[in-house]
C-alpha atoms as one frame of an Amber mdcrd trajectory, in Angstrom:
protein
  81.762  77.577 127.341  80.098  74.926 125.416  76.904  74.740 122.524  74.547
  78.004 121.857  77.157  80.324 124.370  80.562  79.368 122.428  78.643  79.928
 119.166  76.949  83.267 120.210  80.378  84.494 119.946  80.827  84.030 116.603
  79.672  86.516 114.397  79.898  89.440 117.125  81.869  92.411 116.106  85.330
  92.987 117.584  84.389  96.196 119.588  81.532  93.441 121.508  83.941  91.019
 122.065  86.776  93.320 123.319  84.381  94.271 125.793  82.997  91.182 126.757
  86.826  89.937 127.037  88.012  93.308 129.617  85.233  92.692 131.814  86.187
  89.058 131.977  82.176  87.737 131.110  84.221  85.848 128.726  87.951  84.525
 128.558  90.415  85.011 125.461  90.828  80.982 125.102  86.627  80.876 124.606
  86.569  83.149 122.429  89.433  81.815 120.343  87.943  78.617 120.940  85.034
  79.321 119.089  86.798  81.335 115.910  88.653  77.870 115.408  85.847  76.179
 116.136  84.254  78.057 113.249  87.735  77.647 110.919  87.804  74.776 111.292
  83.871  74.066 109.973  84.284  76.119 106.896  87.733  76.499 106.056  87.620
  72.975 104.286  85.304  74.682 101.822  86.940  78.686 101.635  90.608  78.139
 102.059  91.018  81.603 103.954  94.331  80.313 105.717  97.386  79.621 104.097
  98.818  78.448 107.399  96.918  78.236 111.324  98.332  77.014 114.417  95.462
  76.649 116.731  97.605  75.254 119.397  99.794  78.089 119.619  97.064  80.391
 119.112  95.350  78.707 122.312  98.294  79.503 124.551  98.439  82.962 123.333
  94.762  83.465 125.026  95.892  81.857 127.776  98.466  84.258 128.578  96.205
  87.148 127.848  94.217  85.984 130.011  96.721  87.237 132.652  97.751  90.187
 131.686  97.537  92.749 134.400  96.314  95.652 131.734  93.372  93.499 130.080
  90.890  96.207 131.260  92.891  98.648 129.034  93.258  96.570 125.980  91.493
  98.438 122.773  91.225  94.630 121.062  91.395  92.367 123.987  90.924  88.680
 123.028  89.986  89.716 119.311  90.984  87.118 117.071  92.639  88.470 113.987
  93.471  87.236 110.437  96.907  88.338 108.956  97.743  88.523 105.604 100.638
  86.296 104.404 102.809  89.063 103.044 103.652  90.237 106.826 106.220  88.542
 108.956 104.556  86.827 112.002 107.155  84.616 114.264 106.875  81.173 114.059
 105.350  81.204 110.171 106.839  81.768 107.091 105.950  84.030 104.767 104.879
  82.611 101.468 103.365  85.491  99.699 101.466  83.013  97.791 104.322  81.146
  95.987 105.919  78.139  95.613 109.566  80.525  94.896 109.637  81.752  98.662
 111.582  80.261 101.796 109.416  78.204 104.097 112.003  79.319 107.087 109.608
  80.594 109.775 110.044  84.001 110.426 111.675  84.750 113.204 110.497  87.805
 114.574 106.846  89.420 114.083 106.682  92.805 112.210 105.800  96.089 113.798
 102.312  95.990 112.828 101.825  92.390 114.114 103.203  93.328 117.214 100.980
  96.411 117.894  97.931  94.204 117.253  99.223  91.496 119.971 100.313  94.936
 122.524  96.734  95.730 121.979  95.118  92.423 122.920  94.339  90.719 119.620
  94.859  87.324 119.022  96.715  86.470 115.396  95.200  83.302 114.275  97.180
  82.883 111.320  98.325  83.493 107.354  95.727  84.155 105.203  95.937  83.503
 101.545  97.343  85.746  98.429  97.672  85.204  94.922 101.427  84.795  94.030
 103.667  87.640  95.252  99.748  89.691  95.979 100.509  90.894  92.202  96.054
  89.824  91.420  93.112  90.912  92.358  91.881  87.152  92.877  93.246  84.592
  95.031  94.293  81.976  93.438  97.901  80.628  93.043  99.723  77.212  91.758
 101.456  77.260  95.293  97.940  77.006  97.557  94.880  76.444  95.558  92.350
  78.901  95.040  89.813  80.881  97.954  86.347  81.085  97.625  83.946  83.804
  98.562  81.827  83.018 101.467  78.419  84.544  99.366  79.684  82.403  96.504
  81.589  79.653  96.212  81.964  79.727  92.698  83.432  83.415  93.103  86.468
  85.051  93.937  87.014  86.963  97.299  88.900  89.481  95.578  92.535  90.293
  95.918  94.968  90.520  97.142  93.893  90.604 100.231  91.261  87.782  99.751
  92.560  85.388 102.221  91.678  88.167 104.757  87.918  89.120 103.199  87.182
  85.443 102.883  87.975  84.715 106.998  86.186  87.685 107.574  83.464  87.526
 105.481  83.035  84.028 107.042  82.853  84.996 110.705  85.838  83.183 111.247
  88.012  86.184 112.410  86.223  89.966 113.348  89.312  91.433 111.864  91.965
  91.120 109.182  95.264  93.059 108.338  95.625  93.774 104.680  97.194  95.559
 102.230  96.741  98.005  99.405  99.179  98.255  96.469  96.497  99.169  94.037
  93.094  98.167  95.574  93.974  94.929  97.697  92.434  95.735 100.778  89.095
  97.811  99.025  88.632  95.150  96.409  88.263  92.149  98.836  86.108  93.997
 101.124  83.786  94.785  97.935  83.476  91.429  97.067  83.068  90.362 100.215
  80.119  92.636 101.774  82.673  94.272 104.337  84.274  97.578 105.181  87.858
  98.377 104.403  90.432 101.267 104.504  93.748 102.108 102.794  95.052 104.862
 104.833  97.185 107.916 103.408 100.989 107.455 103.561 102.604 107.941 106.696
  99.649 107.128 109.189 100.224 103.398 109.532 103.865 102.202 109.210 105.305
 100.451 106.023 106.037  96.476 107.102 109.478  95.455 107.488 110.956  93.698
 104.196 107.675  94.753 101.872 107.688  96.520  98.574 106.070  99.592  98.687
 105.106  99.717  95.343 107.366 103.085  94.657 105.480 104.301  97.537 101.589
 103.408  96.220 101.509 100.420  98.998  99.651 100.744 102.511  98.913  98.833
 104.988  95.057  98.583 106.879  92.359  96.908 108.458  89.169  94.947 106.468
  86.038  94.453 109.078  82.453  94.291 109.542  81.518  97.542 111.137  82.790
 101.329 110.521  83.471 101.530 113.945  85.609  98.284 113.842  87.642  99.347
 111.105  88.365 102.552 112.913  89.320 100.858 115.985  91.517  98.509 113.895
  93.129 102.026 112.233  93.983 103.605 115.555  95.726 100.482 117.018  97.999
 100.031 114.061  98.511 103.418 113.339  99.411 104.261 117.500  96.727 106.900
 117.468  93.473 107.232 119.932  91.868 109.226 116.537  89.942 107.106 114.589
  87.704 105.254 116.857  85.830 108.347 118.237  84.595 109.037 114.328  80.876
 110.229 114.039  78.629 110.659 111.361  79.576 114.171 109.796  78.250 116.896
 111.757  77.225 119.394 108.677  76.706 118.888 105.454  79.447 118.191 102.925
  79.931 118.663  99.345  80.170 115.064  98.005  81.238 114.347  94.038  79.673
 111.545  92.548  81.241 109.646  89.860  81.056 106.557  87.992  83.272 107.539
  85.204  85.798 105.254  84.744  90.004 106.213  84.874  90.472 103.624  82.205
  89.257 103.430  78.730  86.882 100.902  77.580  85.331  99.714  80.798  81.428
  99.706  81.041  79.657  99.024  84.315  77.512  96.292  84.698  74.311  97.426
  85.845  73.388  96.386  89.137  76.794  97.816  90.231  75.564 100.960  88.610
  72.148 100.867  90.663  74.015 100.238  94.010  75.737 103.325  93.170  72.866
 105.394  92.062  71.301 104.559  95.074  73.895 105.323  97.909  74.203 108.847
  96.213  70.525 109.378  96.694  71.380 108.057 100.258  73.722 110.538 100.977
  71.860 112.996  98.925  68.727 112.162 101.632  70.984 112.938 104.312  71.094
 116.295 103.694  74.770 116.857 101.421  75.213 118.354  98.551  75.901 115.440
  95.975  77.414 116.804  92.510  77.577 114.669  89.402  81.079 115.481  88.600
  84.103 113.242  86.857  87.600 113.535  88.364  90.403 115.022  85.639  90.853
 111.293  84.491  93.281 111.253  81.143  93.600 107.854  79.357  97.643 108.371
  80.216  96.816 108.395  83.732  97.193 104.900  84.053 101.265 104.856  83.019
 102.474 106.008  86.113 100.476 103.381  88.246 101.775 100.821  85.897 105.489
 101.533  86.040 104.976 101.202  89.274 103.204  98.122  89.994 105.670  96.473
  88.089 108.541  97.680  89.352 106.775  96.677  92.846 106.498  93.263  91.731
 109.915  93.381  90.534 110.976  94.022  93.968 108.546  91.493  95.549 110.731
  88.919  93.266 113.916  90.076  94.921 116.282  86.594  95.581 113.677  84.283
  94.043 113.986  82.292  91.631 112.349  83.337  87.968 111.592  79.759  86.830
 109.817  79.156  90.361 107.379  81.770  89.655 103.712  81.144  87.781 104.439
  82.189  83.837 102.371  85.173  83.886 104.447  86.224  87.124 107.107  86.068
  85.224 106.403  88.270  82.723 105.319  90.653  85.701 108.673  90.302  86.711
 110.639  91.128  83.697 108.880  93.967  82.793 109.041  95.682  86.390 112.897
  95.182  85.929 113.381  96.422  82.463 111.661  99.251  83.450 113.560  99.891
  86.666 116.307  99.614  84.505 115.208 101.420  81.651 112.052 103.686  82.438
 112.141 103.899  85.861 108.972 105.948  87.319 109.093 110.145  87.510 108.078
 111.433  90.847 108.097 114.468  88.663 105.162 112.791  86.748 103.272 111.398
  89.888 103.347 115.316  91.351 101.771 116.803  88.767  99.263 114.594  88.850
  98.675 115.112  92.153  98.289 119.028  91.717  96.064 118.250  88.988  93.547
 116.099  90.962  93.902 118.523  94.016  93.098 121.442  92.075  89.934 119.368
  90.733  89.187 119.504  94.459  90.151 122.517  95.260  88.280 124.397  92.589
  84.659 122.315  92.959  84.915 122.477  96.892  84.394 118.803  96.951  84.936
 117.248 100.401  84.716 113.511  99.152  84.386 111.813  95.708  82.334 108.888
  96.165  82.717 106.105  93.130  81.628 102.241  92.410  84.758 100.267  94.209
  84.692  97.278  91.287  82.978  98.152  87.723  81.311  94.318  88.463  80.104
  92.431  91.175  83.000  89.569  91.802  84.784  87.310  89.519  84.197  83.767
  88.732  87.054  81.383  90.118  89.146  80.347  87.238  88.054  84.006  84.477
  91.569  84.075  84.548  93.167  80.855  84.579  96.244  79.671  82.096  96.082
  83.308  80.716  99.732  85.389  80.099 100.653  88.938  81.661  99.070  91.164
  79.821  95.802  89.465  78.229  95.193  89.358  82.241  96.152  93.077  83.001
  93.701  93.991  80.027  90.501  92.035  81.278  91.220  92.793  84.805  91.165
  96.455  83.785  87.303  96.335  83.107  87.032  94.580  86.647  88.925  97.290
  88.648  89.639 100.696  87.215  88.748 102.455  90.302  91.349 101.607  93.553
  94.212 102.109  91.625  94.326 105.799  91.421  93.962 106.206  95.008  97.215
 104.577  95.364  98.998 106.441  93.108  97.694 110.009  94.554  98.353 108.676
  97.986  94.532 109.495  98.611  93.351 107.591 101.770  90.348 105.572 100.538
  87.279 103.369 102.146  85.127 101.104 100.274  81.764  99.878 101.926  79.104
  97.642 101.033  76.055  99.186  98.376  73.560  96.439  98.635  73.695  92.579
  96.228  73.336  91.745  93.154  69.784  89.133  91.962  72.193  86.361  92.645
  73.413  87.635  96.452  76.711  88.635  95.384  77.647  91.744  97.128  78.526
  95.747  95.408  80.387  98.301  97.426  81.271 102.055  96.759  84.359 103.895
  97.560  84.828 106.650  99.567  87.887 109.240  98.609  89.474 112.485  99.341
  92.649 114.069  99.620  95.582 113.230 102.515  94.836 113.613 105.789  90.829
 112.588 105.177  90.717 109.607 107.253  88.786 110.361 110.124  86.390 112.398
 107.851  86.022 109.162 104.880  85.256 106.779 108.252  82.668 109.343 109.652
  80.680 109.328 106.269  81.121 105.645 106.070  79.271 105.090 109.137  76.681
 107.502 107.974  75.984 105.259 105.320  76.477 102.041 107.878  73.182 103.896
 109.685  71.133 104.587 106.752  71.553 101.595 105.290  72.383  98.917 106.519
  74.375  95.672 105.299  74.651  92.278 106.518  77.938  91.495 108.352  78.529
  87.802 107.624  77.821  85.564 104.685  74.990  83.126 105.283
């Protein structure tokens, strides 16, 4: 498939192309075709990919091609971006820095190898910020990535290797992950959809960190319905892609309070969010102005253990190998492993507090602004130390982390753009076990209004 056809396949969600693929009007190897075609047009100028093998990647449609159960395949011939803190044979893992073996993994992890049992076609490693401790992507090892809306502007992190490729059109699909916001905040700076499950419903990757158990793994796509599909592959479920819009009304909080002190939202982030509550509030739900039990010492627990996380992320590499301010990050997370090692005791309680705040206003979801400001410039942060860093950043994203630390499952979808294009999302919340109904009323919102899928 040559000219206007191979392009036309660009840009088309993964549940089209799946389909397309299964009843063979198109083969795997054109549709990869094109993606690379694509990568290899823009990546020049985004930097998505830490590491691509199209000629590998080529055979691997071949052999799909031939598969005797394409016709059952959820995400046949779906190319897919993977984030470079998941073992994929035949690639090393980096994890963004110069400290980490560049001995090809061996083996792929489980997750990898549900998306291939599924149909989809791994492309390659996309790129983190050292050790996926930021939420930009930018490292001393591989450069910094651009948002597709922006060039000057960060994709977010630390999955922004994954919103950039996706954001792009140059994969449908990426596999991310969420240690404190690293899936939602790409896919707010990027104009997409993205979901950090609840613990337990997608498996923890073999050889990560899971931040003291804050860490999940999940997809970052174009479409609700994508996303969902993404979910139920990884996940070994049939659950998520039959979501609908909700089916009665729900009791919605609405908050733009912020868990950490000191942080004031810039305005057209504030309008975005005004505005999908009146969305929602059109719909026919009962939307309540009403803050979550936020305490400034809320943010301790988190803290301890991100650090700690990235303490364990360091495991067997070498100190002086690492960017300064990853150092620092370092040593702290193992004094306090060490020394003040985090309290599940503290993390339960509050848990009970938050679901009692639940509990007691009958809220269904808490929607919130994802980011308190549309994304970053490339560079805010550059040559700065630990914690002049963690302070600044703080007034960028006070929002994901506390999802992570409640084990809330979370979704953050697009809200509209700033005067300059740059795009605002909102995040949906609720307690465990919420997915299906977070994913319905993000496709409610996906209907009423809608949002571009792809950067211009």
């Amino acid at each position: 498939m040559v000219g206007t056809a191979a392009e036309s396949l660009v840009g088309r969600t993964a549940i089209e192309l799946a389909s397309a693929v299964r009843e063979r009007r198109v083969s795997p190897l054109e549709v990869v075709d094109a993606h690379l075609d694509r990568i290899a047009a823009l990546e020049p100028r985004i930097h998505a990919f830490q590491a691509l093998r199209p000629d590998g990647v080529r055979e691997e449609a071949r052999a799909l091609a031939s598969r005797a159960d394409l016709a059952e395949l959820p995400l046949a011939g779906v190319p897919v971006a993977i984030k470079d803190n998941l073992e994929m044979a035949g690639y090393p893992t980096r994890n963004g820095s110069l400290a980490s073996s560049e001995e090809p993994a061996a083996d792929d992890d489980e997750l990898v190898r549900r998306l291939r049992r599924a149909g989809a076609v791994p492309l390659g490693k996309t790129t983190v910020p050292e050790l996926c401790l930021w939420p930009f992507t930018e490292s001393a090892a591989f450069g910094a990535t651009r948002n597709p809306w922006s060039l000057e502007h960060t994709p977010g992190g630390s999955s922004g290797g994954d919103g950039a490729a996706v954001a792009a059109a140059m994969a449908p699909l990426a596999l991310g992950a969420d240690g404190g916001g690293s899936i939602r905040i790409p896919s707010s700076c990027c104009g997409l959809v993205g979901i950090k499950p609840g613990p337990g419903v997608v498996p923890t990757a073999s050889g990560h960190s899971t931040w003291v158990d804050m860490s999940e793994f999940g997809p970052i796509g174009t479409t609700v319905a994508d996303v969902a599909l993404m979910l139920d592959v990884l996940a070994s479920t049939a659950t998520y892609r039959a979501v609908t819009p909700p089916s009665r009304p729900l009791r919605i909080a609405v908050s733009s309070a912020s868990p950490a002190l000191g942080v004031k939202l810039h305005p057209e982030v504030e309008r975005a969010f005004q505005a999908t509550a009146e969305v929602l509030r059109s719909a026919g739900h009962a939307v309540v102005p009403a803050d979550p039990p936020y305490k400034p010492t809320d943010s301790m627990p988190f803290l301890q253990r991100a650090f700690v996380g990235g303490a364990e992320e360091a495991e067997g590499l070498r100190l002086d190998a690492l960017e300064r301010r990853t150092r620092g990050w370092v040593r702290t997370g193992r004094w306090l492993r060490r020394n003040r090692p985090p309290s599940a005791a503290a993390a339960e309680a509050l848990r009970a507090r938050y679901q009692g705040w639940f509990d007691q206003g009958g809220y269904d979801l808490l929607l919130t602004p994802t980011l308190a400001t549309p994304p970053l410039r490339i560079g805010a942060y550059q040559g700065r130390s630990l914690w002049p860093t963690i302070i600044g950043l703080t007034r960028f994203m006070p929002y994901p982390p506390v999802q992570n630390l409640l084990g809330h499952p979370a979704v953050a979808v697009p809200a509209g753009r700033t005067a300059d294009g740059l795009p605002v999302g909102v995040q949906l919340s609720a307690p465990r076990g919420t997915e299906a109904l977070l994913l319905g009323a993000a496709m409610q919102l996906e209907q009423l209004q809608p949002w571009p899928r792809h950067a211009p």
